[in-house]
C-alpha positions in Angstrom: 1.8 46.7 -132.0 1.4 48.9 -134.7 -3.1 50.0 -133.9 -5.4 51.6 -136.6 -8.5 53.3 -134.7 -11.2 53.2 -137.6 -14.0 55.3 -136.4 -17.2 57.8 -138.1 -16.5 60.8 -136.5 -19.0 63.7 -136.3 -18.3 66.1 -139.0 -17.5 69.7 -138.3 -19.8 71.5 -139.9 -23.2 69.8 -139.0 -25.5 72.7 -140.4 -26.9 70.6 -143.3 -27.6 67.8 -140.7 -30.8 66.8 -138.0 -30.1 65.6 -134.5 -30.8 62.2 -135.1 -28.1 62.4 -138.3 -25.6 62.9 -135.9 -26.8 60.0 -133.4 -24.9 56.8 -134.8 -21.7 59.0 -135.4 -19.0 59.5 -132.5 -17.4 62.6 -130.7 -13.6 63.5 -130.7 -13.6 63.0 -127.1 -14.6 59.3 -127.4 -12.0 59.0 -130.2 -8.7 60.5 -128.1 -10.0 58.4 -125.2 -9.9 55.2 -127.0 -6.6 56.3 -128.7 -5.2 56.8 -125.2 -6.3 53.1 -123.9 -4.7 51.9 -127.2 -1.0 53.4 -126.6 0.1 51.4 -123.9 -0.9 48.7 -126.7 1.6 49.9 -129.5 1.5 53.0 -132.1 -1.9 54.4 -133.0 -3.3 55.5 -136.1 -6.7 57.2 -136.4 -9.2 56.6 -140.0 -11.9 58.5 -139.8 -14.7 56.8 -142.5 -16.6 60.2 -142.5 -13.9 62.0 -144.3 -11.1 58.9 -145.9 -12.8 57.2 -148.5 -12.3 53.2 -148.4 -9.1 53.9 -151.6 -7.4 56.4 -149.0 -7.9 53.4 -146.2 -6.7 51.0 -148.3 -3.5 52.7 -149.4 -2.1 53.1 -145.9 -0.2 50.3 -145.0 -1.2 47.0 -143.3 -1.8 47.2 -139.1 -1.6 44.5 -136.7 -4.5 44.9 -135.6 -7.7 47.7 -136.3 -10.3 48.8 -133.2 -13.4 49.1 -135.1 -15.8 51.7 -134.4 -17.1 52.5 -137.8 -20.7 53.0 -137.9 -20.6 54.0 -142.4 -22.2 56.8 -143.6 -24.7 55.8 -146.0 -26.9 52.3 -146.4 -28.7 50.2 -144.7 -25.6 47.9 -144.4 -23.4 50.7 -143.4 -22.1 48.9 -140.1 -20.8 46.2 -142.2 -18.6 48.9 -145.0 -15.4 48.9 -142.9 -15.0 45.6 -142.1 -15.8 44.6 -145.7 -12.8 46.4 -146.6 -10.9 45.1 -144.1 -12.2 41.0 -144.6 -11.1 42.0 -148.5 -7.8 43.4 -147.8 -7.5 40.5 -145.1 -6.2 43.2 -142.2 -6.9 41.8 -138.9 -9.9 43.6 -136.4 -11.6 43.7 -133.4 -15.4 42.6 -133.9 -17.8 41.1 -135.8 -17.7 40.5 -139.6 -19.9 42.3 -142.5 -22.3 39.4 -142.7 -23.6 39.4 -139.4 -22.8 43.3 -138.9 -25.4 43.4 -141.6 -28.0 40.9 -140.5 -27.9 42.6 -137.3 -28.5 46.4 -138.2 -32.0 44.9 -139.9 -34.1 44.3 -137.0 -36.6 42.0 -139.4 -33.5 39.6 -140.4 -32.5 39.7 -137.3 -35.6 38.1 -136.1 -35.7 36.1 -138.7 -32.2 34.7 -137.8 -33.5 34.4 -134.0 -36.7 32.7 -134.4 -35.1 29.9 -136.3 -32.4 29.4 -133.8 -35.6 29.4 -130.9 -34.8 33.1 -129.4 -37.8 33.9 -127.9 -38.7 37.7 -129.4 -41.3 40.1 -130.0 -44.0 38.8 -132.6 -43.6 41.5 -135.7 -43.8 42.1 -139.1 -41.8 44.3 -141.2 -44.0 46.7 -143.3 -42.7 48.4 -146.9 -46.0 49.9 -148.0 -48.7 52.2 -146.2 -50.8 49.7 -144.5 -54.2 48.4 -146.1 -55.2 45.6 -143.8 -54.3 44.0 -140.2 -51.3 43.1 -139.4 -52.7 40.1 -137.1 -50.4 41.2 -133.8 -51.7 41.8 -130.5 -51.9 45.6 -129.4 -50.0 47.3 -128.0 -47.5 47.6 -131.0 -44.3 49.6 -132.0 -43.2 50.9 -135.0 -39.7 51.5 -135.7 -37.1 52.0 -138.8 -35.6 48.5 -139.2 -32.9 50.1 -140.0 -31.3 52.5 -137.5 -29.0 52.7 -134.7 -28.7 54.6 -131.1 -32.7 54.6 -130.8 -33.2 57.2 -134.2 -36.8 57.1 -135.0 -37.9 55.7 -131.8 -40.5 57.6 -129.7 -43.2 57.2 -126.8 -45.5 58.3 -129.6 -44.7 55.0 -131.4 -46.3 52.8 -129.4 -50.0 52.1 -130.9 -53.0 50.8 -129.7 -55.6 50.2 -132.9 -54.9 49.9 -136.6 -56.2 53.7 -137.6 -53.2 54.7 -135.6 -50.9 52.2 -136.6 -51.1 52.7 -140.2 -51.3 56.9 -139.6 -47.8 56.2 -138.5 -46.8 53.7 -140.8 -47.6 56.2 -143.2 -45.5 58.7 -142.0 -42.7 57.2 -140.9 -42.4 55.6 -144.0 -41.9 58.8 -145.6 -40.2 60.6 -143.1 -37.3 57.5 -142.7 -37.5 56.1 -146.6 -36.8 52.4 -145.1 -39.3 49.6 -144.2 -40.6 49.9 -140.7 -40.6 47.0 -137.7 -43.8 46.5 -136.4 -43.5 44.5 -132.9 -45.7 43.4 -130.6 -45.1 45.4 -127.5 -43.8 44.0 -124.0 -45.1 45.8 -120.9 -42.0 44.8 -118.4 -39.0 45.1 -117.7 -35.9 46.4 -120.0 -32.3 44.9 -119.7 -29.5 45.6 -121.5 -26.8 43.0 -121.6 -22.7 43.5 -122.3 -20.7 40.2 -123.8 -17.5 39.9 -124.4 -15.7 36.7 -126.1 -16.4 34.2 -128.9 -17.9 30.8 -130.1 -18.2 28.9 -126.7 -16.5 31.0 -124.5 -18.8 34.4 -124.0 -18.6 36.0 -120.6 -22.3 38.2 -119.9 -21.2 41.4 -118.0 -23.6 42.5 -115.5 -26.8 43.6 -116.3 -28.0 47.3 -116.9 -31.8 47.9 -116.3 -33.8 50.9 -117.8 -35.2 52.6 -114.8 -38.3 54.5 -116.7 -39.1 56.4 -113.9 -36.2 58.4 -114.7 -37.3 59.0 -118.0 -39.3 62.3 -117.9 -42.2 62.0 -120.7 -42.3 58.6 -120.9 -45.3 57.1 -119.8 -45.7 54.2 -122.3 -41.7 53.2 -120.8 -40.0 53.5 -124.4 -36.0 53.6 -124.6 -35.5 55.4 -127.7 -34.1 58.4 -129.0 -35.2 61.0 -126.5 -34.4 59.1 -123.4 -30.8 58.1 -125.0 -29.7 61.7 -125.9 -32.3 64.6 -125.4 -32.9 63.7 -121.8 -29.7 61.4 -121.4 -28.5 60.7 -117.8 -26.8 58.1 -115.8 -29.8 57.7 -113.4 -31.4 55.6 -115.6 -28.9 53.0 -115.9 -29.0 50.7 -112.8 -26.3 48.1 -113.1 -26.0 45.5 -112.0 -29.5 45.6 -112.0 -31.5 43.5 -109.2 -32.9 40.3 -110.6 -33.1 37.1 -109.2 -31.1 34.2 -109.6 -33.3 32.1 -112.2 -34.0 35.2 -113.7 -30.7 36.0 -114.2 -29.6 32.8 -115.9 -32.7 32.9 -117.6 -31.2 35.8 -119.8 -27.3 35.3 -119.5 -28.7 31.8 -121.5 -30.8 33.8 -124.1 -28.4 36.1 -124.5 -25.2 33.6 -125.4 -27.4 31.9 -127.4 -28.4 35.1 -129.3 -24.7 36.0 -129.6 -23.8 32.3 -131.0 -26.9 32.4 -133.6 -25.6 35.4 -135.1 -21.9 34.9 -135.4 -20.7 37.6 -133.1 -17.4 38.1 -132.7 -15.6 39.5 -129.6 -18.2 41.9 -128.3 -22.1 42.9 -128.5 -24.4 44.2 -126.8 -28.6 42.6 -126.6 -31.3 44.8 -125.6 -34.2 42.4 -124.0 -37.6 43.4 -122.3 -40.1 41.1 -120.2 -43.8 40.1 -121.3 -46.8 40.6 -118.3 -45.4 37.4 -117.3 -42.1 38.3 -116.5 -40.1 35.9 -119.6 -37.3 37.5 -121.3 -37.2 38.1 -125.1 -34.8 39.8 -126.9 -35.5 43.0 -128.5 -32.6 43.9 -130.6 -28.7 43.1 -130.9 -25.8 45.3 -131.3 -22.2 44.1 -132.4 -20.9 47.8 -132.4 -22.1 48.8 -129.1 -21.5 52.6 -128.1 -18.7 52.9 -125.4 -18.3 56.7 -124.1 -16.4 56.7 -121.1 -17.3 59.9 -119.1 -20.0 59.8 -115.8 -22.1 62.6 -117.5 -22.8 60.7 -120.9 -22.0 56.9 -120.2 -23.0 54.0 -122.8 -24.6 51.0 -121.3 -21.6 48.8 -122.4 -19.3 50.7 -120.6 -21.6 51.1 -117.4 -21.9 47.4 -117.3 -17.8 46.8 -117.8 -17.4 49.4 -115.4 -19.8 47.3 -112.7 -17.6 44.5 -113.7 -14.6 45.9 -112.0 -13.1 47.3 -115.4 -11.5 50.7 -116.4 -11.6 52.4 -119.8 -8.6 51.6 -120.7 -9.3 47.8 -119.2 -12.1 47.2 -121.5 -10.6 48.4 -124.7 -7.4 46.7 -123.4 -9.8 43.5 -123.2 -11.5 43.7 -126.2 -8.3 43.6 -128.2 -6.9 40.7 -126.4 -10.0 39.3 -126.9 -10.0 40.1 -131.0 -6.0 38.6 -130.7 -7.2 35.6 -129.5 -9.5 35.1 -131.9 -7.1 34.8 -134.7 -4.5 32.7 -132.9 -7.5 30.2 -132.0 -8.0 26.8 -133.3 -11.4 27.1 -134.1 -11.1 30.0 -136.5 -8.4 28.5 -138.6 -10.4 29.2 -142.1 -10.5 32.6 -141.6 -7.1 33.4 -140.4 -5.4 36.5 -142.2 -3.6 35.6 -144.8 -5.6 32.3 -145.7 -7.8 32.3 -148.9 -10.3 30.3 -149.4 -12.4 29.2 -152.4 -11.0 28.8 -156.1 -11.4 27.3 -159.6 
């Protein structure tokens, strides 16, 4: 197979950038491992979307098939850049198209999408202006950026308890992030993270990772956000397959398929959930561009979880290309094969 690796790669001089800039983007470790899970697979070539500009991309010539990693550069839709460009130039991929790699990256349309499909999830309301009355949720709240990636802008500190405060940070994150702000009711249980692999009707839940806050230093208000995913980042945190019980288990392996059908993912995702006082599951957040860094010292969820389900590296990326092949041979997908236009006058 002839392989394109399209992937935002940290640049190398990161002087005029902050630590959570360099969050979303990926390290050239993660990049030669994937490459070397690929070879086995056929030749591999390597865009990086932080220095080719979409013409350069464009130019080269058409792959079998591209592992997607681009996280963009700039935008709120960022997620979705690559794949637009790939959808228009009608080259194959792994993963999940612009529209709902869009939807997705905005946590308010993503609960728009969820609550109409009946995904249980956090009460909220997304907030554009300094605050001048009420939002009507029950406190506890959090605030976060609606639209941000690998936990940037979220911080113990976020979680509110009255309306002084919340609209004190309103008002500066506003500033701060320049993008409308989440503001979520805020669940005081448990936090699972849940891998999926497949498509429409056929996706597999991996087992489940649970955020063990007690290994969190600094955390009392249990928040999984920026600090506890990469200032105080550790595998000892990450129990998987976390110990739930059976009916709890379905319980989310149901909300989570549902959640990955409502939102057209494709191939592979990744949805965050947390328990209410009462101990029901609602999902928090959904990502269709999950992280995967292999190594024990900085491990991503998703690959924790594939790891628990008797998978190596170079298993899962072998799987999630199968999975991607599959896709396009399928039945089901027929009107948007490669090389079929739709549409017309």
């Amino acid at each position: 197979m002839d392989l394109a690796l399209c992937i935002s790669l940290t640049p190398k001089d990161t002087s005029h950038l902050g630590d959570e800039d360099l969050a979303e983007l990926d390290s050239p470790e993660l990049r030669d491992a994937v490459v070397r899970a690929l070879e086995p697979l056929g030749t591999v070539r390597v865009w990086d979307t932080t220095t080719l500009s979409p013409k350069e991309i464009a130019a080269e010539r058409r792959p079998d098939l591209i592992f997607n990693l681009s996280e963009g550069i700039y935008g709120t839709g960022r997620e979705a850049q690559a794949p637009a460009l790939f959808e228009w130039l009608q080259w194959p991929y792994v993963g999940s198209d612009p529209v709902t790699l869009g939807i997705t990256h905005d946590k308010g349309y993503t609960k728009c999408i969820l609550d109409r499909a009946g995904i249980p999830t956090p009460r909220a309301a997304v907030i554009h202006r300094p605050l001048d009355r009420a939002l009507g949720l029950a406190y506890p709240v959090i605030a976060k950026p609606v639209a941000e990636g690998a936990g940037k802008g979220i911080y113990d500190a976020n979680v509110v308890d009255d309306d002084a405060a919340l609209a004190a940070l309103v008002s500066t994150y506003l500033d701060r992030y320049r993008q409308p702000l989440l503001v979520e009711e805020f669940l005081p249980g448990r936090e699972f993270t849940a891998a999926v692999i497949g498509n429409r009707g056929s996706f597999e839940v991996l087992p489940l990772v649970e955020i063990d806050f007690t290994a969190i230093p600094r955390s009392p208000r249990r928040v999984y956000g920026y600090e506890a995913k990469f200032t105080w980042h550790s595998t000892k945190h990450m129990l998987c397959p976390a110990k739930v019980d059976s009916g709890l288990q379905r319980e989310i392996e149901s909300l989570v398929i549902g959640t990955c059908e409502a939102l057209g993912i494709r191939d592979w995702a990744r949805v965050d959930l947390r328990l209410d006082g009462a101990g029901k599951p609602y999902v928090l957040e959904v990502n269709p561009l999950p992280g995967i860094y292999p190594e024990l010292e900085y491990i991503s969820c998703f690959t924790k979880s594939a790891y628990a389900a008797g998978m190596t590296f170079e298993g899962l990326v072998e799987r999630l290309v199968r999975t991607a092949m599959e896709r396009y041979r399928s039945d089901w997908f027929l009107p948007h094969k490669v090389g079929r236009r739709s549409g017309g006058g």
